[in-house]
N, C-alpha and C positions, 0 to 999 in steps of 0.2 A: 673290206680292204685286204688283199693278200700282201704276203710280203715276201720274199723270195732272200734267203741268206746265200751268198757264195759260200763255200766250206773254210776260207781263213777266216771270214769271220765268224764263223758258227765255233772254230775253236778261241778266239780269241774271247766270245761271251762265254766258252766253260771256264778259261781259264778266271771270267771273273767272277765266276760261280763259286771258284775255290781261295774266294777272298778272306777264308779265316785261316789260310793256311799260306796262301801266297801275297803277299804286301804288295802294293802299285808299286813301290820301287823295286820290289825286289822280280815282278812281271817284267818291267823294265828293260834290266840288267839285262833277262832271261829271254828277252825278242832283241836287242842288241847283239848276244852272243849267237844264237840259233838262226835271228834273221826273220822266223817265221813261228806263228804259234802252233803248229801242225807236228815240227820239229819236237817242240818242245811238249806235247802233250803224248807226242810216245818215246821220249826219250826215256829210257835206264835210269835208274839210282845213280849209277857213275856217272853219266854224262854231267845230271845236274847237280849233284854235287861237285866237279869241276865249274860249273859254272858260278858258283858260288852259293846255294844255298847249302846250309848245313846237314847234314845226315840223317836229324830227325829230322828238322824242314821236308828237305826231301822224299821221305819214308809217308810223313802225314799226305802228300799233295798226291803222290804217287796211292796212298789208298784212297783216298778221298776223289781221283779220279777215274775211280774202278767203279763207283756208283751212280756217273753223268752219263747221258746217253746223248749224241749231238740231235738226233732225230727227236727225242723229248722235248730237248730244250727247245727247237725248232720250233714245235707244236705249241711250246708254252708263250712264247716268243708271240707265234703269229698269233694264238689267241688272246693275247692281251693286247694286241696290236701295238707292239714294242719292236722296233729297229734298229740295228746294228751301226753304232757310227761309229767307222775305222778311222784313225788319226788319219789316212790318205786320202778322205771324203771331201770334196771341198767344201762342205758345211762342219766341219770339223774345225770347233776356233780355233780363228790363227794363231792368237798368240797364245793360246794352251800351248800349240805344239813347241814352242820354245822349252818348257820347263824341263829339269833334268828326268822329273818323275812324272811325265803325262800320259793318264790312260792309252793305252793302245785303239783300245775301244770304249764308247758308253752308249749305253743303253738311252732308246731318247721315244719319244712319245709326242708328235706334235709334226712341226712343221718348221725346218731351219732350210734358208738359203745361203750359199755364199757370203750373202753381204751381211747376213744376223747380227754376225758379233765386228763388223769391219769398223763402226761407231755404235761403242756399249761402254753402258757404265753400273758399275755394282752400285745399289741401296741397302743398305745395312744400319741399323740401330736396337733396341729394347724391343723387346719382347713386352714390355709392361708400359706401352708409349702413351703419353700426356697428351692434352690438348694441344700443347706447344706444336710437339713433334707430328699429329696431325696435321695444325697449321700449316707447317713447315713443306711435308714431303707432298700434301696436297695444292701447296703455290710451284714448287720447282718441279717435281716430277713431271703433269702435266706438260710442263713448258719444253722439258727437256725431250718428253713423246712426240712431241710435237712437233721437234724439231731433227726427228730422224734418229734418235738415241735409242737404242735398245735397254733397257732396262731389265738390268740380272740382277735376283737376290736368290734368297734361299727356304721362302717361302714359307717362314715361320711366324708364329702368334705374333701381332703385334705390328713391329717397325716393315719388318718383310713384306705380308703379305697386304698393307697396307698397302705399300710403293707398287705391287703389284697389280693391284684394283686400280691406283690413280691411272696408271699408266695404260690398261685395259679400257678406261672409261675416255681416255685422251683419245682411244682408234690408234695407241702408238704399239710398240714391240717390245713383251715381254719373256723372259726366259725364267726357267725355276731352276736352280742344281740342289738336290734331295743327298738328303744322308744316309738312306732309305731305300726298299726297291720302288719304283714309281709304280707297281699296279696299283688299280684301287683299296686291293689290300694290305698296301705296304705303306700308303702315300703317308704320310706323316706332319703335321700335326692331322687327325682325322675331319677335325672338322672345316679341312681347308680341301676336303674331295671336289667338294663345288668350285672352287675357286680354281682347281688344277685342270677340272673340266673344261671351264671358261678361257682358263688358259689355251690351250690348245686349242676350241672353236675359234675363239678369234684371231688364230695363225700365228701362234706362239709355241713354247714347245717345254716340258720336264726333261731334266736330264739326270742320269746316275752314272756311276761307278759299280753301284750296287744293284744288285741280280734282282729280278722279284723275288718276295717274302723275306729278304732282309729285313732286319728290324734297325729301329731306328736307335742305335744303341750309341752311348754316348763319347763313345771315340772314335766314332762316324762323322761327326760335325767338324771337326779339324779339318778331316780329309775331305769332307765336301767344303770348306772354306777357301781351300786353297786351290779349288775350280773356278768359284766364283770370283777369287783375287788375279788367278792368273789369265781367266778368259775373256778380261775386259780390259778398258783403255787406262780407268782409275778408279777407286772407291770413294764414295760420300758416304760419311758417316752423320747420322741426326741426330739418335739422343745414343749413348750410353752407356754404363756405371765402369769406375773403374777397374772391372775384371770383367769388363763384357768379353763375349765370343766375337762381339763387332770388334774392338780393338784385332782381335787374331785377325783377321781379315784384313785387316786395316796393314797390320806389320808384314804381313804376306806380300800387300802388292806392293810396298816402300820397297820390298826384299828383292821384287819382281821388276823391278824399277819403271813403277808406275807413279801415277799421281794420286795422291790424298787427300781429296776434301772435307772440311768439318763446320756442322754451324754452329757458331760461339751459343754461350746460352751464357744465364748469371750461375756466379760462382757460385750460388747457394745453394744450385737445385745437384740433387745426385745424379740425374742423368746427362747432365753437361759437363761431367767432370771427364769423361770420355774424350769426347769432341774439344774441350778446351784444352786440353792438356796435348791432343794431336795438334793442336794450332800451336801452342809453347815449341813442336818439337817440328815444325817447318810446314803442317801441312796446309794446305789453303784454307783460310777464313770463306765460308760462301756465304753471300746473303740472297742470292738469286740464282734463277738457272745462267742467266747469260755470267754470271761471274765462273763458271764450270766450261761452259762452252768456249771463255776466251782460253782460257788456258789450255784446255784440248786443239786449240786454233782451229774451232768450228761454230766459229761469229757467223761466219758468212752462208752458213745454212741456212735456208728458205724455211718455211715449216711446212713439212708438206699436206697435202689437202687430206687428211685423215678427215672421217666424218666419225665425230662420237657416235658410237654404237649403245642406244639409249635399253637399258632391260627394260624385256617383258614381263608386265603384270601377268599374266593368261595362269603360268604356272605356280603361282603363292597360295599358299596355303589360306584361311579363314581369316587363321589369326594374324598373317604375314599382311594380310589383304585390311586388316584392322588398324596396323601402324601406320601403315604406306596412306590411306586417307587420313588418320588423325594428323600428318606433317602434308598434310594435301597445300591447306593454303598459308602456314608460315610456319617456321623454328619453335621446336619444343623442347622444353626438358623435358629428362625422362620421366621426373614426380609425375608431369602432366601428361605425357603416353602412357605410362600406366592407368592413369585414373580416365581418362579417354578411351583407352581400349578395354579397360573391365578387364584386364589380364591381371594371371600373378607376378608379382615380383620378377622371381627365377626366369618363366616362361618368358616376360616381357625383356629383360636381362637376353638372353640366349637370343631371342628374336632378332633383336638391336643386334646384337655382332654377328649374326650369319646377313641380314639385309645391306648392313655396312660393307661386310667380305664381298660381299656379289654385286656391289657396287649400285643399290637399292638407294640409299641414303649416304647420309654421311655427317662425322661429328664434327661440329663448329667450333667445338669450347666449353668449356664446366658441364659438362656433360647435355650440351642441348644437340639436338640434331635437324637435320635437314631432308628434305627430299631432296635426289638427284631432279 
């Protein structure tokens, strides 16, 4: 695939290359005043210090752009087969571009049209998700794929990349926004490479803020939470704890003057204290997809004819090819996949959640599992 950069935006992805020294807001500020990132990448110390960054600000951004070369980054670009989406793209969410602080550009990996994010809703919950919250995102998601939804999360252990496979395995439309850079060396959690691949073959798409080789460092997820809150219609929330990163996300798009869904759980468990507490403080109770859809006033969507796209066996491994028959003709626990597949513990452990992520199987409840 070649990719061909215009030269704004070739500067617009340096300027997000000098993300430890220039802040999205303060990027911002600096294409509001200049107009253009061209402008501002060879402007003087005085210029942009009148614009308002400060003097060291300034001094660091200004060395720190003495050692990008647009022709490099070009290269780097095309060979990771990463493209430039400028806020004036019309695959550029719509309603990102409302915020005060919305990339100029992101970096993207995949396949977005116009209409991606024109009906999307964020999924967010635990990283550490229960059978419940299984239950849960694998009855609504599907339905909501199904029904023309795009489904954004953030493509983390757990609740994320969950809602991600459901909605992969519906044949609906899925987005990932990363904290991260999105090559394969950046993607972050690592062992979700497969699942980002998946993503994008079946006409989905990664996105960042962050350049390749970013790390995924932890005051990176804020700012990629407020992608996922602001470039969708509303957020559901499934399971989680009271100081989840899902809450942030949650108060982002209330902020953003979005909708907020949550599915109640019992007061006892710790990861319904999240979700129940957003219902206390006005956001919608959901017990089904169509309970999300009325409120978005998209009842009257058809489902369209997605054909589940069922995985191929052809590339699993021995031991991948040993689960996959032992849940051939009904639901097991794991006790009985291990002792059926003559694996170890760990190995049969690690098995189970990569065949899960790639939407191989899937968990039922008390840890039994299923074939797709």
């Amino acid at each position: 695939m070649f990719f061909s950069y215009p030269p704004e935006a070739l500067y617009r992805a340096a300027l997000l290359y000098c993300y430890a020294f220039l802040s999205t807001r303060q990027t911002s500020a600096l294409m509001r005043t200049f107009k253009n990132a061209r402008d501002i990448w060879h402007a003087p110390l005085a210029e942009l210090t009148r614009a308002g960054l400060s003097e060291t600000k300034a001094a660091r951004f200004a060395e720190a752009r003495k050692d990008l070369n647009l022709e490099t980054i070009a290269e780097e670009l095309h060979t990771k087969e990463i493209y430039i989406l400028c806020i004036e793209d019309p695959s550029y969410p719509p309603l990102l571009k409302q915020l005060y602080d919305a990339p100029c550009a992101l970096f993207c990996r995949g396949t977005l049209s116009s209409h991606t994010f024109s009906k999307s809703l964020a999924v967010v919950g635990t990283r550490k998700i229960t059978p419940y919250g299984h239950h849960i995102i694998s009855s609504i998601v599907p339905a909501l794929a199904r029904a023309g939804i795009t489904i954004v999360s953030g493509m983390a252990l757990g609740s994320d990349g969950f809602a991600h496979t459901c909605a992969l395995g519906a044949g609906g439309a899925t987005v990932a926004f990363l904290g991260s850079g999105i090559d394969d060396a950046s993607v972050y959690p690592r062992s979700h490479i497969p699942l980002a691949h998946r993503i994008i073959e079946q006409g989905g798409a990664i996105l960042s803020e962050f350049p390749p080789h970013a790390l995924p460092l932890r005051q990176n997820f804020p700012i990629r939470n407020r992608l996922i809150a602001g470039s969708t219609m509303g957020t559901l929330v499934t399971e989680a704890a009271e100081d989840s990163g899902s809450l942030i996300t949650a108060r982002l798009s209330l902020e953003y003057g979005r909708d907020v869904f949550a599915i109640p759980g019992t007061i006892y468990a710790p990861l319904s204290i999240g979700p129940n507490k957003l219902i206390q403080m006005g956001a919608h109770a959901v017990l089904n997809a169509e309970d999300i859809l009325n409120v978005l006033d998209l009842s009257l969507l058809q489902e369209l004819p997605f054909e589940t796209i069922k995985p191929s066996h052809e590339k699993l491994s021995n031991d991948e090819q040993k689960i996959i028959s032992a849940l051939a003709t009904r639901p097991l626990h794991v006790d009985e996949i291990i002792a059926v597949s003559a694996l170890e513990n760990r190995t049969a452990l690690t098995i189970l959640t990569m065949l899960e992520l790639n939407g191989y199987i899937k968990q039922i409840g008390n840890h039994v599992y299923a074939a797709i």
